[in-house]
N, C-alpha and C positions, 0 to 999 in steps of 0.2 A: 191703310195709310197710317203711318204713327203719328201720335199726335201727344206735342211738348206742351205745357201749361205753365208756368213759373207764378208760384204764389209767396209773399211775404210770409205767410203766417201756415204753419201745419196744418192747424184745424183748417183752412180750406181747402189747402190742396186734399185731405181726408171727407169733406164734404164732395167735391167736385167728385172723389172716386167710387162715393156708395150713390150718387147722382146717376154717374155712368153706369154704374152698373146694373141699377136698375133700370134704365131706357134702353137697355143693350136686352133686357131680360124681354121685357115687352114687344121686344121682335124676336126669340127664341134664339138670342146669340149672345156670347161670352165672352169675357176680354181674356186674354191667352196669360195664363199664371206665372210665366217665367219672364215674359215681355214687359208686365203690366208691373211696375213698382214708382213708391213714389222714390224721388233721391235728394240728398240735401247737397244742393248748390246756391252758394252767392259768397258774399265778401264774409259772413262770420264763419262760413264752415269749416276752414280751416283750424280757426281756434278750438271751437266746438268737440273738433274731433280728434284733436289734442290733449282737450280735457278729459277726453271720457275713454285716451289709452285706442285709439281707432285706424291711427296712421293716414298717410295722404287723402285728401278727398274722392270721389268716383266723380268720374269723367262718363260724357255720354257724346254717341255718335247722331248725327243729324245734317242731313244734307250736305254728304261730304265729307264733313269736319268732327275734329275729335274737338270737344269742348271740355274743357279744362278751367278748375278751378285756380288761380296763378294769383302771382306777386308781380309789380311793376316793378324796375330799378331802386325807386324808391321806398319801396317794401310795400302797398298799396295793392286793394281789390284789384284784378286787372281779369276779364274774360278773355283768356288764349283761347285762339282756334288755330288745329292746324289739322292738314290734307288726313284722311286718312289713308294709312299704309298698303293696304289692303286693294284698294281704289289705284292707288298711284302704281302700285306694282301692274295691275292688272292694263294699264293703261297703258305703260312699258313693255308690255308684253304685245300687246297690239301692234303698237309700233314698230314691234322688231319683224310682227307678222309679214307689215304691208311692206318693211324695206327689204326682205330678202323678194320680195317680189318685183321690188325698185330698184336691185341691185346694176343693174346694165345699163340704167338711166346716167345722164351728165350729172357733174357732182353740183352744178348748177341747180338741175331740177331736184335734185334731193332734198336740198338747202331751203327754194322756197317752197316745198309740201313741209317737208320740217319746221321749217319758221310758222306756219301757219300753224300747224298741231301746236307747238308752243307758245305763241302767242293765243291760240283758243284756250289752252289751259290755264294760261296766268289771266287769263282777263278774269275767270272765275274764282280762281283761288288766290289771286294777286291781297287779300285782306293783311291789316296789320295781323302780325303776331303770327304767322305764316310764312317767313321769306327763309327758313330753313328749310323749308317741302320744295318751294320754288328752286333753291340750287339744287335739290336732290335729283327731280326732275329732269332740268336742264342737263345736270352731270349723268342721268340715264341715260338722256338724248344723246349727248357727244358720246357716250360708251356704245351705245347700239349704232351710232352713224360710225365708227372706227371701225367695229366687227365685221361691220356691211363691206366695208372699203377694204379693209384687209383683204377678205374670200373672193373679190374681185382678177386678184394675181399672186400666182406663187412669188412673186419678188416684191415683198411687202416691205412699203414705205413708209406705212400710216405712222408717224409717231403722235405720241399725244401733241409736242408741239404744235405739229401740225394742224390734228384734228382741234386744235385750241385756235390757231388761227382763222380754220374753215368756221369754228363756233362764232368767233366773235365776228365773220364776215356774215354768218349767216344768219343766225341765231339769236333773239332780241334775250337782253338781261335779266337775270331775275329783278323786279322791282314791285315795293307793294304799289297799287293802283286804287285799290279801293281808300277810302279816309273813314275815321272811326266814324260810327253809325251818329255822335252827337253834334259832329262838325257836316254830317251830312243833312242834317233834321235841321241845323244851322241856316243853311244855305240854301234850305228849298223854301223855309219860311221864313222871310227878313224879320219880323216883327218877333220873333223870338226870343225869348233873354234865358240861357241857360242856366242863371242862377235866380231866378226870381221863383 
């Protein structure tokens, strides 16, 4: 199981890995040398490695999500996450599995096993800083539900219009769903002041 740490200061995150490594020794096991590094992430890194001729920050994958070092509108630290590639493809692929098996089904029944797998997806991945994965998704969805629909009849009707109509009859929107993690820490503890 990987396991993320986030330190302020180097020297600890350098404490924390000669720590682990020694209690990893103590049961006659090892942490994997190409998995195991430390990486610099937060709001200065960018400059950081700027200065030192380094180019973009590294980005690291975790539950999902490619985490990214980013700027807000305003030029501002900002933690992007967004879907991984790799994930969403594989996930598209699924779905094309189960709808060519679905194909002789009403476009009714299509629609809501459809809507369901899309709506399961955004409820997880629906986070700020992610509603570009959410239409990629969606726009997979409508492209695998038209191929389905098409190989139903040689006299093919599907046009995107259409299958644009069937979307938006069937198919809930991308929207993000989640609220950032301090308006959520917000709301669960009234007595909170996020600036104090």
């Amino acid at each position: 199981m990987p396991c993320r740490r986030g330190f302020q200061y180097e020297a600890d995150a350098l404490l924390l890995m000669k720590e682990l490594r020694q209690r990893m020794e103590e049961f006659d096991l090892t942490l994997h040398p190409e998995r195991t590094r430390l990486l610099e992430f937060g709001r200065y890194t960018a400059e950081r490695r700027r200065r030192k001729g380094m180019g973009k920050p590294e980005t690291f994958a975790y539950l999902g999500f490619t985490h990214i070092s980013g700027t807000s509108l305003n030029g501002s630290f900002q933690l992007k996450r967004e879907s991984r590639k790799d994930r969403l493809r594989a996930k598209l692929k699924q779905v094309k599995e189960q709808m060519r098996l679905r194909m002789r089904e009403p476009i009714a029944s299509q629609g809501r096993w459809l809507a369901q797998i899309v709506r399961g997806y955004f409820a997880y991945h629906a986070v700020p800083t992610n509603i570009r994965s959410l239409r990629a998704f969606r726009h997979g969805i409508m492209n695998i539900w038209r191929r389905t629909l098409r190989r139903r009849s040689q006299k093919d009707t599907m046009t995107w219009q259409r299958i644009q109509r069937l979307a938006d009859e069937w198919l809930p929107q991308p929207q993000i769903l989640h609220a950032w993690p301090d308006h959520r820490f917000a709301v669960n503890h009234s007595r909170w002041e996020p600036n104090a």
